[in-house]
N, C-alpha and C positions, 0 to 999 in steps of 0.2 A: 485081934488085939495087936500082934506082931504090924498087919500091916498098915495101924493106926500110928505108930510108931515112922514105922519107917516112912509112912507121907509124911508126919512131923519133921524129922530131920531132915527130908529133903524141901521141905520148904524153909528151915531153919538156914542150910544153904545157899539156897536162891538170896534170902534178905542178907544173909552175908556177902553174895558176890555183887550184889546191888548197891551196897556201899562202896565196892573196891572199884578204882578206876583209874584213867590216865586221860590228865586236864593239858590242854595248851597254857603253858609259863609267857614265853616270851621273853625272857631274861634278858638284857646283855650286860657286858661287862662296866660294872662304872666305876663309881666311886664308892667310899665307905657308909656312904648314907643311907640309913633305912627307905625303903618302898613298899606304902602300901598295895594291899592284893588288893584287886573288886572284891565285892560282897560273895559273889557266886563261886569264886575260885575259892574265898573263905571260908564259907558254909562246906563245900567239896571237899577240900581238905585238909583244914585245921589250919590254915596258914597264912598268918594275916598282916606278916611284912616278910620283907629279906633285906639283902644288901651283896651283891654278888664283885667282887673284886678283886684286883691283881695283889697279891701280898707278898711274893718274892721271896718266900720260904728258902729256907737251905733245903726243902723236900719238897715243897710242894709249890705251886704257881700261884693259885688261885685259891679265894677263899669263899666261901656261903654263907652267910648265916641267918638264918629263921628263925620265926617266932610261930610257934604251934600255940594255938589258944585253946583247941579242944582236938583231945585226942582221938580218933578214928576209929580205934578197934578196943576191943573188951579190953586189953591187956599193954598193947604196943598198938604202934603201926611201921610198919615200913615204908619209909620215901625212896621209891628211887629217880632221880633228876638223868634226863636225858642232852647230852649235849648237841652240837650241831653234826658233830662227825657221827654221832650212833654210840658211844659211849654210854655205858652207865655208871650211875653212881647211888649206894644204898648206904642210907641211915637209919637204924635202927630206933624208935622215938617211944618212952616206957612212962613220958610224963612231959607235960607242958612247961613253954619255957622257950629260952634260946638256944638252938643245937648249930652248931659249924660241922661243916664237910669241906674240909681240905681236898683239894688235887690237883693233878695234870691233865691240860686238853689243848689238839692246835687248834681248835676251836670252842673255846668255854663257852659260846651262849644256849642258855639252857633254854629248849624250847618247849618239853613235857614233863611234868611231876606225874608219878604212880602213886599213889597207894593202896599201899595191902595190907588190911586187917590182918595184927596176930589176935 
């Protein structure tokens, strides 16, 4: 019984690490106008435009914003957006909708999104 179980959970596992992953973006910097994703980067990770641009904060340079249409993990998912220098940046996402991530980079174009199932 016990190790009926524990092959369950380790296959419970597997189909969880099978959804998590990290997509080529392609990002650069523009303008304030939304950009649709393709279909595949959509279905991947829930994210079916952006708009990534210089916004001249008193804090922060640059600004993101996404539209998540369907959330990735049971509960949340985490994004994290990788820039050209090897930066990251993690947004925590508990519900669908439009989320911004603010920050600093000498090189903002974002070239991979993570996600990871909470």
């Amino acid at each position: 019984m016990h190790f009926l179980l524990l092959l369950f959970l380790g296959l419970l596992q597997l189909v969880s690490a099978a959804r998590s992953g990290t997509y080529y973006a392609g990002w650069p910097v523009g303008d304030s106008t939304w950009k649709t994703t393709d279909t595949v980067f959509q279905r991947e990770t829930g994210i079916s435009r952006y708009r990534l641009f210089q916004a001249d904060g008193l804090i922060y340079k640059y600004q993101l914003d996404f539209e998540v249409t369907e959330r990735q993990g049971e509960y949340a998912s985490t994004y994290v957006f990788f820039d050209s220098e090897g930066d990251e940046y993690y947004k925590m996402v508990f519900v669908t909708g439009t989320h911004t991530l603010n920050f600093n980079s000498g090189d903002p174009y974002i070239q991979q999104v993570k996600v990871i199932e909470d």
